[in-house]
N, C-alpha and C positions, 0 to 999 in steps of 0.2 A: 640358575636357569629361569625362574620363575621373574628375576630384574630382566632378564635378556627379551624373556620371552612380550612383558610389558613396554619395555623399550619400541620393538616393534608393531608392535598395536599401534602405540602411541603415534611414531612415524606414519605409518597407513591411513591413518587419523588423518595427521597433519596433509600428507600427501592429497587425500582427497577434499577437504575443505578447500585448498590450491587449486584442487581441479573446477570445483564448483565456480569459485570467484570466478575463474577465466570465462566458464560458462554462462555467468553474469555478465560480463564485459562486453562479450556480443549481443545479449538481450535475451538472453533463453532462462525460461523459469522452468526447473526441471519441479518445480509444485502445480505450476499452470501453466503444461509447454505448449498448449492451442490459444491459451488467453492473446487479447487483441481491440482492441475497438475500430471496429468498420463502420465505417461512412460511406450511404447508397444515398447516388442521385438518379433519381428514377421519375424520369421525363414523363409528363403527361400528356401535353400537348406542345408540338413544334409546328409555329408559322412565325411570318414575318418577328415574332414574340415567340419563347419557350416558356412554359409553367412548368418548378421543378418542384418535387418535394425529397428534400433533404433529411435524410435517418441517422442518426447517432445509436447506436447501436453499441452496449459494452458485452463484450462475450468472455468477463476475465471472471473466473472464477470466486475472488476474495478481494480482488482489489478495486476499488471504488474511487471517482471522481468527486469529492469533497470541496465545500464552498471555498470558492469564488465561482466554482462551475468551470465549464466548458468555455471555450475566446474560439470557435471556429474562423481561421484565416486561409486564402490563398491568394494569388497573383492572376488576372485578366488574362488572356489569351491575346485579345484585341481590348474594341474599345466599347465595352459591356456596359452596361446602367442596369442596376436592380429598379424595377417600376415601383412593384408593391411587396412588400412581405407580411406572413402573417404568422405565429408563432414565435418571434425571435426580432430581432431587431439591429442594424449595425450601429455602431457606437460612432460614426463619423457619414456626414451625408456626401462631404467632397463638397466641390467645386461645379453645380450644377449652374450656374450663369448664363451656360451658353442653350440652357431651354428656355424657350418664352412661351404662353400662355400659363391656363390654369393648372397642367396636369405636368408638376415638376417629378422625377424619379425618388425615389426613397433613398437611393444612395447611388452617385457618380465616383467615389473610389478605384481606383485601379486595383487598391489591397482591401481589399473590406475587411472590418471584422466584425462577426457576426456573434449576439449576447443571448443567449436565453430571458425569454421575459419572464419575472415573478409569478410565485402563487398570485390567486386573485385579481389577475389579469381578465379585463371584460371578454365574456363570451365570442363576442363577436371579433375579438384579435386572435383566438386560439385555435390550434389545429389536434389532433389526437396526440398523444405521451409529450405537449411541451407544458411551457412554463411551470417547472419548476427550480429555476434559478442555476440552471444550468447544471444540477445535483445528479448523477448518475447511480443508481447502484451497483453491486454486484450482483450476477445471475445467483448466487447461493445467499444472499443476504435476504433479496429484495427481490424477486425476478418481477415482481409488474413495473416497476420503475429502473429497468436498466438499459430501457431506449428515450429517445428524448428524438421530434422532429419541428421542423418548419417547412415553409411553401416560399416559394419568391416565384416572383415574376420578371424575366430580363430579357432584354433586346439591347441591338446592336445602335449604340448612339448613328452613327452614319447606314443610314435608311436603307444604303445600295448591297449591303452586305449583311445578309441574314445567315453564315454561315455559323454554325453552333461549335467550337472551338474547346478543349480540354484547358480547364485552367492548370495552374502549377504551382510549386510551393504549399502544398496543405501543410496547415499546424493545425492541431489540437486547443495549443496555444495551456495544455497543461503539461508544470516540469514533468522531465523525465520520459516524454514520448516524442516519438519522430516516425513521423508519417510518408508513405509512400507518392508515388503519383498516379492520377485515375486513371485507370484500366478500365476497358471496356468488358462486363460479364452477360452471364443470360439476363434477362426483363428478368425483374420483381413480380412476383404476383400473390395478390389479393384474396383472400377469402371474406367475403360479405357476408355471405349466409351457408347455409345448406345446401344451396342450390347452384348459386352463381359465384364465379371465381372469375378477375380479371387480373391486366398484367402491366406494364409500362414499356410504353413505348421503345424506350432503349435503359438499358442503367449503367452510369460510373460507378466505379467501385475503389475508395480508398482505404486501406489499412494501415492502423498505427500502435504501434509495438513501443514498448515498454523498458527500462533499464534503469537501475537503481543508480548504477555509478554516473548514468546520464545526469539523472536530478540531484545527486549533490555528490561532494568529496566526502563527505561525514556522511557515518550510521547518522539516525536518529532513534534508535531504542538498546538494550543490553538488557542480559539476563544477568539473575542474582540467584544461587543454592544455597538449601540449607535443609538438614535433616535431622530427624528425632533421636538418631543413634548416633549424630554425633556435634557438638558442641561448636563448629568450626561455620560461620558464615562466610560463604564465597561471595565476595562481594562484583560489580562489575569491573570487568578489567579497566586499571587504570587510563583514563583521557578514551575510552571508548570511541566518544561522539565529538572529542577534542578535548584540550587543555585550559586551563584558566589563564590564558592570554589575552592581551587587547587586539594581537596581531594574527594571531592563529585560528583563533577560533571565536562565537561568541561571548558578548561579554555575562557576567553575570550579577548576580545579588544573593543577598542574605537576608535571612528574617531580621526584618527588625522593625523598633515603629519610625525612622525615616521612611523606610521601604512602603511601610503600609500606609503612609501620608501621601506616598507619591499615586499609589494605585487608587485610593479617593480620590486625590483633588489635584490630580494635574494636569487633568480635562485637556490630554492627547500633548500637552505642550511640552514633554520631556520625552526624550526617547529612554524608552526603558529597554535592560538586557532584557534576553528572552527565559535563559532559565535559570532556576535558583541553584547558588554554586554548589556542586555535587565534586568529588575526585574524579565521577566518569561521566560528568557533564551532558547528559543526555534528555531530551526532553521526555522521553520514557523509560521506566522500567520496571521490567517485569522480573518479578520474583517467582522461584519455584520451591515449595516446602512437602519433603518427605512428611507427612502429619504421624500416619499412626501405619500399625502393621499388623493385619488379622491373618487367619489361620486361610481363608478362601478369598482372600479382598488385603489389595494396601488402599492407601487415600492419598490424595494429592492435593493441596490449597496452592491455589492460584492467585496472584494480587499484582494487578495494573495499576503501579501509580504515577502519575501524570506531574512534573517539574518544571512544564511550562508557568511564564509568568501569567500572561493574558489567553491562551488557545484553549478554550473547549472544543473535546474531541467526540463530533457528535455522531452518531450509528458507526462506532471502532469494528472490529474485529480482530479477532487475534488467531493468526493458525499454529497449531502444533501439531511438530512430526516425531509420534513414538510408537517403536514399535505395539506396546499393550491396547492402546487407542483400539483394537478391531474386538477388547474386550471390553471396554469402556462398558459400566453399569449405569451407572447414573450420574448425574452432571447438577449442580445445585446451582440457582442466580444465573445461567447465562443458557443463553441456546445455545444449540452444538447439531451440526451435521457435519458426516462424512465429508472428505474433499475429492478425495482419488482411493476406486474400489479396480482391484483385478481381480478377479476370484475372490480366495480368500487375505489377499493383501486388502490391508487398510489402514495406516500408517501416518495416514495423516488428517486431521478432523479441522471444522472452523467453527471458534466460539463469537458471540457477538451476545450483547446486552438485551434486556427484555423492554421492550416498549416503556417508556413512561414510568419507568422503574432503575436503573443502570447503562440507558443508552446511551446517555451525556456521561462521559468523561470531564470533570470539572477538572480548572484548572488551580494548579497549587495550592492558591492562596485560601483556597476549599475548601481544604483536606480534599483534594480529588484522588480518587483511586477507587476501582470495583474488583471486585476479588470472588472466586467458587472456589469450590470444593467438586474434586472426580472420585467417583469410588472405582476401583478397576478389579479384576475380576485376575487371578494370578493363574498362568498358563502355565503348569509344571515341566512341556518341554524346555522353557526359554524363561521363568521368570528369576532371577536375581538379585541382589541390592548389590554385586561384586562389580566390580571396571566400568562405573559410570552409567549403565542397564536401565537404573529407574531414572535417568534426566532427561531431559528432552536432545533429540538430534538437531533441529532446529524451531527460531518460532520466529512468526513475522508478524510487528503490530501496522493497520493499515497499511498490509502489502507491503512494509521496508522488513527485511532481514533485520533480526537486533542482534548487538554482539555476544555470543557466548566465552564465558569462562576458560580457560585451557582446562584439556580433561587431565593436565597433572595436578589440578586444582583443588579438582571434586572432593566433598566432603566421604572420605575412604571409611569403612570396614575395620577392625582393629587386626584384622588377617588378609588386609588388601593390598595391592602391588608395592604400592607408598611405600607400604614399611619396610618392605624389601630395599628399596632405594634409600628409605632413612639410614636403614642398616650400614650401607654400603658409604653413603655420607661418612657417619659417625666413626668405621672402618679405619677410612684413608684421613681424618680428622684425629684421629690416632696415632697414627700410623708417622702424621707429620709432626706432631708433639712429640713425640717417642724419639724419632731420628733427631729435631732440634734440639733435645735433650743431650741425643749424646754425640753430637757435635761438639756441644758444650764440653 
């Protein structure tokens, strides 16, 4: 009864992991089902010329725009010319030829695309939240840094046509998002001070949504178990993030001192694989270790290690969804806030690095990896170490899902369902010797 009854579990399990994917598929993160980054064009002035200023806005919870930055792109309507922009810059001016005098446009593109300028950029090219390389953060990481804007100024190349026209095709122009086309919402408005509040003229409005399976066919992280009670490391499943193929998946390396001659001195001229050869080939992974077990507290070590060849992974974040999280004591090395509170649900928390202390994730060749410690607080309606209870339900490193272990996996209890199924293994493993026997 008690194999049947784990059988079940088990399938319910599977079943719903199934559901989630598919949930994935369309773009819905049931960890951050409002997350989104909106893009407002909120007009200032419209005459024969419009001045717009352009908002990048991320309203995703943990998931964050990481260097190279942001590529804002879309398609003309007509036959548009950016005059001037400030804040930001397009990476191509076009084909302005056909203006003569002094005062040539900033960009003649039909597609432009549009680059965040760097730190350090002179005063006088900046406008408020840009130039920072196009770096977005998350509202829970970062919230003063998770909008980014510029200003342009644009008119109609043909003088006789000053109508102001919806462009089309918005990108982000970062993997994994697909963007709407601009809608028309209320004006934008302003707070200056205490006193006076103003509004824009009119505002577009774009929004661009997020999918894992959009940005790649591969995971990029997987989870590893291992507990104090019992001797058994679960390791990640195998080819998790792919296979060691040249055809299938990336390629990889192994330590050695070829290897580390190439990473000195081959000054970009060799294409190196990306990560060092692993069974589950992953440029992440996160381990989770059972540590110790007190009488009012268990403990949990936590360690992110990093198997990229060249990628530092800089302001990470890691979310985890368990249920004890809402008793979480104390957290060692990493910050940690709530993610999503209903009452008293709180199930899911986001850890990230301390400033200039474990925010760089080095890469391999490093020793890169940062690792805590949770003390958690044991909730005697619900706490157990039985059917998988103290592992994580899921965890996401920067925003990707990582793959977990099958829960017939989990390092079991010497009185846990397993053994019932060993049992029953061993049974019928009898059962078939016995009969071959007397065959014979």
């Amino acid at each position: 009864m008690e194999f049947r009854s784990c059988s079940i579990i088990h399938m319910l399990e599977s079943c719903f992991l199934l559901l989630i994917i598919f949930q994935f598929a369309e773009g819905y993160d049931p960890v951050d089902p409002n997350g989104n980054i909106t893009i407002n064009w909120d007009f200032q002035t419209i005459t024969d010329v419009y001045t717009v200023m352009v908002r990048i806005y991320n309203f995703q919870l943990y998931r964050h725009v990481e260097p190279p930055g942001w590529r804002l792109s879309w398609a003309w309507a007509g036959d548009e010319v950016i005059w001037a922009m400030t804040g930001a810059e397009t990476t191509e001016q076009g084909n302005c030829s056909r203006f003569r005098g002094e005062t040539i446009p900033h960009c003649c593109e039909n597609s432009p695309v549009i680059v965040d300028l760097p730190p350090g950029t002179p005063y006088n090219m900046q406008v408020a939240n840009c130039c920072r390389g196009g770096v977005l953060s998350s509202t829970t990481q970062d919230p003063i840094k998770y909008a980014s804007a510029f200003q342009m100024v644009v008119g109609n190349a043909n003088a006789r046509n000053s109508t102001v026209e919806k462009p089309s095709n918005f990108s982000i122009g970062v993997p994994g998002y697909t963007c709407s086309d601009a809608v028309d919402v209320a004006p934008s408005k302003f707070r200056h001070d205490n006193r006076r509040t103003t509004q824009a003229l009119k505002t577009w409005q774009i929004t661009c949504s997020y999918s894992q399976f959009r940005e790649s066919d591969h995971p990029s992280c997987c989870v590893s178990l291992s507990t104090f009670y019992n001797n058994t490391i679960v390791s990640c499943p195998h080819c998790s993030c792919g296979c060691q193929s040249p055809i299938t998946a990336p390629q990889c390396v192994r330590q050695s001192p070829y290897f580390l001659h190439l990473l000195n001195g081959d000054d970009g001229s060799t294409t190196l694989p990306v990560v060092m050869c692993t069974q589950h080939m992953c440029p992440i992974r996160v381990h989770w270790h059972l540590k110790l077990n007190y009488r009012e507290y268990w403990r949990v070590k936590v360690t992110i290690t990093n198997f990229s060849v060249r990628q530092n992974y800089s302001n990470w974040n890691l979310v985890i969804q368990h249920p004890n999280l809402r008793r979480l004591t104390q957290v060692f090395s990493f910050n940690y806030r709530p993610l999503i509170q209903y009452g008293d649900t709180n199930d899911t928390g986001m850890f990230w690095g301390i400033q200039y202390y474990n925010d760089m994730l080095l890469e391999s060749g490093e020793n890169g990896n940062v690792q805590t410690e949770m003390l958690l607080q044991k909730d005697p309606a619900e706490f157990t170490f039985k059917g998988g209870w103290a592992f994580p339900r899921r965890i996401y490193f920067n925003g990707h899902e990582c793959v977990m272990p099958p829960p017939d996996t989990y390092p079991i209890l010497p009185s846990g369902c397993s053994d019932a199924r060993r049992f029953v293994r061993r049974y019928f493993g009898m059962s078939s010797l016995l009969l071959f026997f007397a065959l014979l």
